[in-house]
N, C-alpha and C positions, 0 to 999 in steps of 0.2 A: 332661777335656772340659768340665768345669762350673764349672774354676777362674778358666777365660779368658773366662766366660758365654756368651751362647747366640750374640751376634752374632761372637762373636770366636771360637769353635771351626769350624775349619778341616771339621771332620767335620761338622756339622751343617749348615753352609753347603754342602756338595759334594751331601747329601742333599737338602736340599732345593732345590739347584739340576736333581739329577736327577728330581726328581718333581717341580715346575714345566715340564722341557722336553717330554716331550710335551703337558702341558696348554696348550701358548704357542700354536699354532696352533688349537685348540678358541678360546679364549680370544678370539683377532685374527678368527676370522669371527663370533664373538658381536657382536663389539664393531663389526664392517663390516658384519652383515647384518641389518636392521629386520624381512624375511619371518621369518627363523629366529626371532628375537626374538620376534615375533608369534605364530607358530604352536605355540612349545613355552610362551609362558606359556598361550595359550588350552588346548593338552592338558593341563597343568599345574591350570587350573582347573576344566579339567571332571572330569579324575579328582578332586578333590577334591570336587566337586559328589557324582559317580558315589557316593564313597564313601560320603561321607556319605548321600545317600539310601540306599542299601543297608544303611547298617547300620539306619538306621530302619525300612523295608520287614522285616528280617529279625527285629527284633525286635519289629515289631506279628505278622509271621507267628509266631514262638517261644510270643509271650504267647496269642494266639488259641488255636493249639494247646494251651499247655497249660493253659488255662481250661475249654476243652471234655472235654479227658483228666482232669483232677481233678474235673469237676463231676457224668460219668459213673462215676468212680471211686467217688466219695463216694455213690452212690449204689447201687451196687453191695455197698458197704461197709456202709451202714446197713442192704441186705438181708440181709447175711450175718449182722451182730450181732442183727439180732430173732433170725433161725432157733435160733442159736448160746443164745439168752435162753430161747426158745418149749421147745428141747429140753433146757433145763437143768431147766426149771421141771418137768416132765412128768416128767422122771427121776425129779426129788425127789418128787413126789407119787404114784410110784411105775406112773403112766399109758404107755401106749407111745403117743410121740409118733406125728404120721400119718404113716404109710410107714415105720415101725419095726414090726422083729417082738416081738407081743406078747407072745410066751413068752420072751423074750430077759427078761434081768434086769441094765441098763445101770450103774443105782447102785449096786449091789452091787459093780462094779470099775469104778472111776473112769479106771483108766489106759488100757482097751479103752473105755471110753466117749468119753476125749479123739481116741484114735486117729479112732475111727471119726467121729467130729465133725468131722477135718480133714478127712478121703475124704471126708464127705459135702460139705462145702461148695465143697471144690475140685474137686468135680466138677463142678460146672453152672457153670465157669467156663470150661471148652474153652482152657485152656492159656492165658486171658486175664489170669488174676493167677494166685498162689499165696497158701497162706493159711498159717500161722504161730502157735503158740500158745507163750505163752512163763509160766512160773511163777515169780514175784517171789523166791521162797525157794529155789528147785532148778535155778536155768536151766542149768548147766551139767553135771549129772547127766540125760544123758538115757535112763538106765534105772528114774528113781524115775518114780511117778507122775505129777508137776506135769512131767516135762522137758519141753523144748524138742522140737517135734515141726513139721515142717514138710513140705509136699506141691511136687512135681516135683523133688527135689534138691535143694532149697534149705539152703545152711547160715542157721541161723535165727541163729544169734549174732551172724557175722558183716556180715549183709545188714541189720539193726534195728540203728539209730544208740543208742548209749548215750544219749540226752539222751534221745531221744523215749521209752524205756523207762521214763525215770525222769518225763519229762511224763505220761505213762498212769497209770504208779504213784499218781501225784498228781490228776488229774482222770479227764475224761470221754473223749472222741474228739478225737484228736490225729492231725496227717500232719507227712510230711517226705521229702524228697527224698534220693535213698539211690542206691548203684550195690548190685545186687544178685548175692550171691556163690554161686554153684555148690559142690557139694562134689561133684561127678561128673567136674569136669573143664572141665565148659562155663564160656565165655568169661562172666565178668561184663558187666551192663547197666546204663542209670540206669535207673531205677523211680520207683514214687512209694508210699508205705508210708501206709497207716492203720490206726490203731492205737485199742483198747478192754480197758480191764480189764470183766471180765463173772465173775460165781460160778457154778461148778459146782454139779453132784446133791447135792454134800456140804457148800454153802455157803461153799466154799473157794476164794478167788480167783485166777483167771488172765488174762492176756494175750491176747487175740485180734489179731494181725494182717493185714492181707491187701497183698499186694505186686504193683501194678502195671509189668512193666515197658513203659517209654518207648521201645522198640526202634522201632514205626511214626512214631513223631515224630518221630523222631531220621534214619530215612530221607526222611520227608518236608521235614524242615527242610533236609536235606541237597541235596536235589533244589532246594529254591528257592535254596540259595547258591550251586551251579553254574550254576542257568538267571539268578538276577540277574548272576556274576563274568562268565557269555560277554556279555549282553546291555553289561554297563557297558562292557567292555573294546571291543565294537562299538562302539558311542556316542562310547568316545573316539578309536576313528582316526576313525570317519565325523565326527566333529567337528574334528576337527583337519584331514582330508582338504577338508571344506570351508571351513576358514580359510586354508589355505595356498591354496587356489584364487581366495578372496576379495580377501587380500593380494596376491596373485599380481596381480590386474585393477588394484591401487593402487602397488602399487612397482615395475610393469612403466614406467609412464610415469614415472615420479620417476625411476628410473634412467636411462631416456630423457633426459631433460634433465637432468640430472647430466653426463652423456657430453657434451650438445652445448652444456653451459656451459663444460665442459672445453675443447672443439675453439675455444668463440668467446675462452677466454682465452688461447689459443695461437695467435691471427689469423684462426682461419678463420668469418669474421664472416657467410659465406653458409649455416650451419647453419641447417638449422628441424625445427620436432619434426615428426611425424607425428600429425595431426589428424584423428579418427572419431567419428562423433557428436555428440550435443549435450548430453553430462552438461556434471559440475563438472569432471570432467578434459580433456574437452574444449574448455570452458572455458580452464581452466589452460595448453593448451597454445596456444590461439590469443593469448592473452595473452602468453605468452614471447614468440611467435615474433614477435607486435606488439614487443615490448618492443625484442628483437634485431633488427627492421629498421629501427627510431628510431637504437638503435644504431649501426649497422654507418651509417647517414645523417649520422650528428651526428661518427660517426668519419672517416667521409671530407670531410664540412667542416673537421672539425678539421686532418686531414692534408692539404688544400689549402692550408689557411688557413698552416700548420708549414713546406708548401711554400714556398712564398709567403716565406714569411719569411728560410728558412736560403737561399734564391737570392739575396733581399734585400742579407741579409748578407753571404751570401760573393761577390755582385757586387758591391754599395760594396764591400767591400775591395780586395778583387781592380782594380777603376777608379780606388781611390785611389793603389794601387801608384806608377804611371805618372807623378800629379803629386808624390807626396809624394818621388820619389826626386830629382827636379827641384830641390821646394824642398828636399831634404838636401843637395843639389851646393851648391846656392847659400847655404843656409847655412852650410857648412864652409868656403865661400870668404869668406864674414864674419866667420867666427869666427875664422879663420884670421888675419886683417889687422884684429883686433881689438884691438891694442895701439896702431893708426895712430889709433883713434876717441877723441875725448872719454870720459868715463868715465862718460856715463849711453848713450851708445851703446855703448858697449864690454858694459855688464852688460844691454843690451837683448839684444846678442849670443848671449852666455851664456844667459840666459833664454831665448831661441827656441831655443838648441843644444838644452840641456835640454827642453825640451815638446817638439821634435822626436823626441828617445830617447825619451819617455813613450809619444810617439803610436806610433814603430815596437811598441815592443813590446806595445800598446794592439791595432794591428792586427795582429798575429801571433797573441797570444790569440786573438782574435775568429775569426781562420782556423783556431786550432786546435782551440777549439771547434764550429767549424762540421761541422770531419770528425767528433767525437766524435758529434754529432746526426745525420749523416745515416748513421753505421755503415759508415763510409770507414778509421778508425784502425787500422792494421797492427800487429802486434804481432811484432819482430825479435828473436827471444829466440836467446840464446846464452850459455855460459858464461862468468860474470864473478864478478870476488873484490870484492865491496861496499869494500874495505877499500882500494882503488887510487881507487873513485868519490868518498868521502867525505872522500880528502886530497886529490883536486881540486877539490872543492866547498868546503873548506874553505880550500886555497889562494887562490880565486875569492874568496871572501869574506873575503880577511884584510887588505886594505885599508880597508873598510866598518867592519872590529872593530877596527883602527889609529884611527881615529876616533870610533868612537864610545868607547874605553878598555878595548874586552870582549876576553878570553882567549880560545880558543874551543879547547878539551879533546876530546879521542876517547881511549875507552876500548874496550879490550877487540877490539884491533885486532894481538896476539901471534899466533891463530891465524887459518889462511883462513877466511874465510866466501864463502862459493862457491855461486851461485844460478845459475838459468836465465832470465834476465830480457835486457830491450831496454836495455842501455848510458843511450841518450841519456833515455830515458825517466825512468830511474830518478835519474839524476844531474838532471835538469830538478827531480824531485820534493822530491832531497834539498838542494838548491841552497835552491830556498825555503823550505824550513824553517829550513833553517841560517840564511838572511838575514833572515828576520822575527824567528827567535831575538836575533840580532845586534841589531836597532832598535829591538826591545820588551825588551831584557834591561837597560835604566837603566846599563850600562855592566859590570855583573856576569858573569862568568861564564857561557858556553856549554859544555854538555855532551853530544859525540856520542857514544854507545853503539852497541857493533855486538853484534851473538850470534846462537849458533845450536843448534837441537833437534831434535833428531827429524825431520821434514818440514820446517821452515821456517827462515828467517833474519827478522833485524828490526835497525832500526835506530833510535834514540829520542835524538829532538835534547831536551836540558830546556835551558829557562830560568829564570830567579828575576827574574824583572820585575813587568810589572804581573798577570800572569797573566789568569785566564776567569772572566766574573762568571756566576754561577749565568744558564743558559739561553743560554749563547754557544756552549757547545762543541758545541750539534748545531747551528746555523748558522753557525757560522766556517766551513764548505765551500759558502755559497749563494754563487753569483754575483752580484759589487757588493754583497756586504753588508758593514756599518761597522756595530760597537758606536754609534759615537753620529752620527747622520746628518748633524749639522748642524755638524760639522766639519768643514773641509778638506782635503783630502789634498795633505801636505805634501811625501810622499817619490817615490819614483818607481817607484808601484805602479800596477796597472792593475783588480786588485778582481777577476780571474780566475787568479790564482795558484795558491792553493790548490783551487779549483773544476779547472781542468788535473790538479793534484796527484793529488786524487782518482779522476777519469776512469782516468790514466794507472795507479795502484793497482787499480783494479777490470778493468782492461785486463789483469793481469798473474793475477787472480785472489787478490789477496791486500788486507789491510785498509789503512786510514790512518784512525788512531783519534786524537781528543783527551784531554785531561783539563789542567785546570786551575785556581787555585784564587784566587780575589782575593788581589794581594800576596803572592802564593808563588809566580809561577812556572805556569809551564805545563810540558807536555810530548805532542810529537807522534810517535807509532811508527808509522811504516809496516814491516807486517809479510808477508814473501811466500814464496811455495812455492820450495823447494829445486828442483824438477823443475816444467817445465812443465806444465798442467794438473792438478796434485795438488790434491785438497782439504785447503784448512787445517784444521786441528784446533784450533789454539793458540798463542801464541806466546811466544818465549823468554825474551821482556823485562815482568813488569809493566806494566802500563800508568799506575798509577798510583805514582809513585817511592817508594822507601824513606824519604826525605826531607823527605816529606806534612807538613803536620799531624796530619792523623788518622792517621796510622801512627804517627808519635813520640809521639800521647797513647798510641794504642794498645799503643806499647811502654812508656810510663812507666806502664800500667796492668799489664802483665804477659800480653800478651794478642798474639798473632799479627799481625804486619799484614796491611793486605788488610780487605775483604768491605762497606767501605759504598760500593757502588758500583751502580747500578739502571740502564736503558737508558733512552736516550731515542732515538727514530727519526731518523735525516737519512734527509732526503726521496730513496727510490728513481729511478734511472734507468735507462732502457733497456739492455738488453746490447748490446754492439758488435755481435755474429754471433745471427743467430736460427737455429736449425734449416728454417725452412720457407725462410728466406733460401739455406742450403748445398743447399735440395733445389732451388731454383731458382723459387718464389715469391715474388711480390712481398710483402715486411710490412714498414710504416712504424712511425717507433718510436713512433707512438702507439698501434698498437695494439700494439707490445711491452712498450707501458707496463701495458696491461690483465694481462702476466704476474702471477700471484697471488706474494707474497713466499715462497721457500723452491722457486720454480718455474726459471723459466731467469733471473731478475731479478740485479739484482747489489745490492750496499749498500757500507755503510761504517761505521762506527763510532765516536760522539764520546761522551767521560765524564768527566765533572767530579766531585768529593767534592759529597756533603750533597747536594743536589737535582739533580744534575745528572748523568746517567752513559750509556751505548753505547748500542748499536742493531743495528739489521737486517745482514745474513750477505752475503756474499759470493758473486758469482758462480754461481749456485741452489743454493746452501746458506744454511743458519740463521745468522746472528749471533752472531759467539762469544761468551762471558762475556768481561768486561772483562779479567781476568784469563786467560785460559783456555789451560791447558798445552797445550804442544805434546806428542803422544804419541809412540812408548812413551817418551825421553828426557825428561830431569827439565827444566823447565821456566825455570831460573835459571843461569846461568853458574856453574864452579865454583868454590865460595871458593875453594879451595886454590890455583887456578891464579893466576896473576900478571896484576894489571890495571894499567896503566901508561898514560904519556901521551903522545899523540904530538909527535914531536920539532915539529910544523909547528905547533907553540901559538905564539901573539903573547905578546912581554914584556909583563910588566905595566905599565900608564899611570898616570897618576894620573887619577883618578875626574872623567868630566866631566857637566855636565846633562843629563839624560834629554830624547831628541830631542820637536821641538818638534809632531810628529804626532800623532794623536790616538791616544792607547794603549790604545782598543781595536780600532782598524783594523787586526788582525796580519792577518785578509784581504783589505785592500785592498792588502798590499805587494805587489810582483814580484817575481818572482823572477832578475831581469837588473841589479840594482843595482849589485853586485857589479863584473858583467864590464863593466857602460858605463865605472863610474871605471877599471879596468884601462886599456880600451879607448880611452877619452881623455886619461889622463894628469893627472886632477883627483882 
């Protein structure tokens, strides 16, 4: 058990998982409830308070008492040593002390004269002390004259502490605290013992003791520690009964608005607290509720204004339809009889063909976008093998890699990979990746990966081009964004490629993450659930290649790849379907935008090496680690199995200039590049 240490024994881990699980539920309402919190440290410190005063209370009661018991004592004591002195001296000079009989003859037998010296003194004591004489020479003979002789049963030996005998021997009046012993049977007591050596009739030294016992103090101390332990223990429920009453008037309204900040981040923006009185709480709640109807005011501008816009949009589109198909007729009829024209007409031709196919598919975006905003986007899931999608995207794009010089590789396509996904969607997704791979890869090498784990499948296009300058890879998914603005855009992209891509990934419940690295190459995985509506866990593929840089130091160091990798957030958007939407209420996605992260919200995921790395979680779940396994199946294809290429690779070219767009626009490319040259024949 202690050879494997403590974290790695099987047995010590199972124990203290069993005695952790009931404490996990004590633990999770500590930790959610602020009253509870409240009311056991206030018990907490008032027993401590209680205690402490009680032991001070009981030990000024203890000393009082026994200042008053010894000082009575001693007093008692110095009476008894005169008498004890008065009748020794009287003996010797042969007198009968008063109240002795004077035909008696005491000196003449010393040992009926000590006897009778005890009786006498312990008599006028009413059972109050006992008295004890003890002789320095004989104490333990108590048939010679000097023995040890003691009144009510007392054993004299045992009840008189050695030290204090030998303090006597050596001075004058000395005391000491003693438990005094019975030789009858009776229970021992503490006492308080005082002590005197004094001479006999015959000059001859002994012992005088007298022994108080403590039996009334010790009851009366007793009585004050019951009447202080019932008083403290009252104190501390009625203390604690009135914090948790007190707390009670303070966390009543906090949880109040807890709830109805919950209702207003879930849409329902007509929440208000319940307002009484005119403290700070009340206060506090006409303030929210102020707060929440600026809100719920500035929300419904916002969502007119949202209005407003996406009708905007998707009616120019929608009216442009009508002429643009007009000027395509009449274009094609130009283009067509474009060999009849001169040859600055001829290539005016071509140029209008061309910005004509830019603008279609400029406006299709825009309409596709339009449904994503207004939570129109259907999701037609059904079973499909990724591995049929990715050699059509890949054949789509093997004219595009014909020209620009690029291969373009699929691995890991031997077995099904079989998901529950929308066909067109996903191919839309994986279409532009594979083509932006294609025009940013400098004419190098494309690499599609497919695999699958546990719950999920993925599929990771890499490139080895210009790759993602630290802080691109969580904006390469904003709409119309271009690494360098004041570029051009040269190819026939529309700047809402990847922006769709992502939508459509969050649509399906699953991620599309980046990572990239200046001059290495990028790589993008979209990763998705095996069954409709599953929650992801992880996914199969790396996100960051084996390929890295920092993986190949990290292997020339001896050291794992993997783990420099940190999140950075792409900007949240609305879920397609809201719940108060299914129950038949109206909610605009502004205010599905107020969803708190981890709630109904969706994300996505972008991660670069060194400063640059993923984000926020999926479809109202958390954000996976960059890495992060798919469960319970092992998270990496397996070596053993056979990874090959597919047959639909382009021969190799000889290497031509890196195209002449701006490399780092990979999201302004489209994703229709591809099928327009198919489709026209250029």
């Amino acid at each position: 058990m202690l050879q494997g240490g403590v974290q790695g024994s099987p047995v010590l881990r199972l124990f203290t998982r069993w005695v952790r699980r009931p404490l996990l539920p004590a633990l999770r309402l500590w930790r959610r409830n602020i009253q509870l919190k409240v009311v056991a440290t206030t018990l907490l410190m008032s027993l401590g308070v209680v205690l402490l005063l009680g032991f001070v209370v009981i030990g000024q009661v203890r000393n009082g008492l026994l200042d008053a018991k010894v000082k009575a004592s001693q007093g008692q004591a110095d009476g008894g040593f005169r008498a004890a002195k008065d009748r020794a001296d009287s003996a010797g000079s042969g007198q009968a002390p008063e109240g002795a009989d004077p035909d008696g003859q005491p000196g003449q037998n010393p040992a009926v004269w000590m006897n009778d010296l005890v009786e006498q003194l312990s008599s006028g004591g009413q059972s109050a002390f006992d008295v004890v004489t003890l002789s320095p020479t004989a104490e333990g003979d108590t048939g010679s004259v000097r023995g040890p002789r003691a009144s009510g049963g007392v054993d004299p030996i045992n009840s008189v502490p050695e030290e204090l005998r030998d303090n006597v021997r050596r001075g004058t009046t000395f005391q000491s605290y003693t438990r005094i012993v019975y030789g009858d049977g009776q229970a021992s007591q503490p006492g308080l013992v005082i002590g005197k050596q004094l001479n006999g009739p015959d000059s001859e030294p002994y012992q005088l003791y007298y022994l108080f016992p403590l039996t009334q103090e010790e009851k009366s101390l007793s009585l004050v520690k019951g009447t202080l332990a019932t008083a403290g223990l009252f104190v501390v429920v009625l203390l604690g009964a009135i914090a948790w009453l007190v707390v009670r008037q303070v966390v009543t309204p906090v949880r109040m608005a807890a709830g109805i900040a919950e209702r207003l981040s879930a849409g329902r923006l007509q929440e208000r607290m319940k307002v009484t009185g005119e403290d700070d709480i009340a206060r506090l709640g006409e303030a929210f509720n102020k707060m929440a109807q600026n809100l719920q005011l500035k929300i419904q501008q916002l969502e007119d204004l949202s209005r407003m816009q996406r009708r905007f949009v998707s009616d120019v589109s929608h009216e442009l339809r009508t002429p643009l198909t007009t000027v395509r007729m009449a274009a094609d009829v130009i283009h067509e009889a474009r060999e009849d024209f001169d040859p600055i007409t001829a290539r005016s031709a071509e140029l209008l063909a061309d910005q004509l196919d830019r603008f279609e598919s400029l406006l299709a975006d825009l309409l596709e976008i339009s449904r994503f905003d207004a939570g129109a986007a259907a999701l037609e899931a059904e079973p499909i093998d990724l591995r049929e999608v990715v050699r059509r995207v890949v054949g789509g794009a093997q004219p595009l890699a014909d020209r620009k010089g690029t291969r373009v590789r699929i691995l890991g396509d031997r077995q099904p990979v079989v998901a529950e996904a929308d066909g067109r969607r996903v191919e839309r997704v994986l279409r532009n990746l594979v083509v932006n791979a294609v025009e940013h890869g400098e004419g190098k090498d494309v690499v599609v990966r497919l695999a699958a784990a546990g719950g999920a499948v993925a599929v990771a296009v890499r490139d080895y081009g210009v790759g993602l300058k630290p802080g691109e890879a969580s904006r390469v998914f904003s709409r119309f964004w271009r690494a360098d603005p004041a570029r051009a855009r040269t190819t026939g992209g529309t700047g809402l490629g990847l922006s769709i891509a992502l939508e459509d990934a969050r649509l399906h419940g699953g991620w599309l993450q980046a990572w990239g690295e200046p001059g290495g190459g990028s790589q993008f995985r979209l990763t998705l659930p095996r069954t409709a509506d599953e929650p992801l866990r992880g996914s199969p593929i790396p996100l960051e290649p084996d390929d890295s840089r920092h993986n190949r130091d990290l292997r020339k160091a001896g050291l794992p790849p993997g783990g420099a990798e940190r999140a950075v957030t792409v900007p949240e958007r609305s879920p397609v379907t809201v719940t108060r939407e299914a129950q038949g209420h109206p909610v605009s996605p502004l205010a599905r935008s107020l969803t708190p992260v981890g709630g109904s919200g969706t994300g996505s995921t972008a991660v670069v090496t060194g400063e640059e790395t993923a984000s926020t979680g999926t479809k109202g779940r958390p954000a996976p680690p960059a890495d992060a396994p798919a469960q319970p199946e092992p998270v990496t294809p397996d070596p053993a199995a056979p990874t090959t290429e597919s047959t639909s690779t382009a021969p190799p070219r000889p290497s031509k200039p890196a195209p002449t767009g701006a490399p780092g626009d990979r999201d302004s490319r489209g994703n229709r590049g591809a099928d327009e040259e198919t489709r026209r024949g250029r």
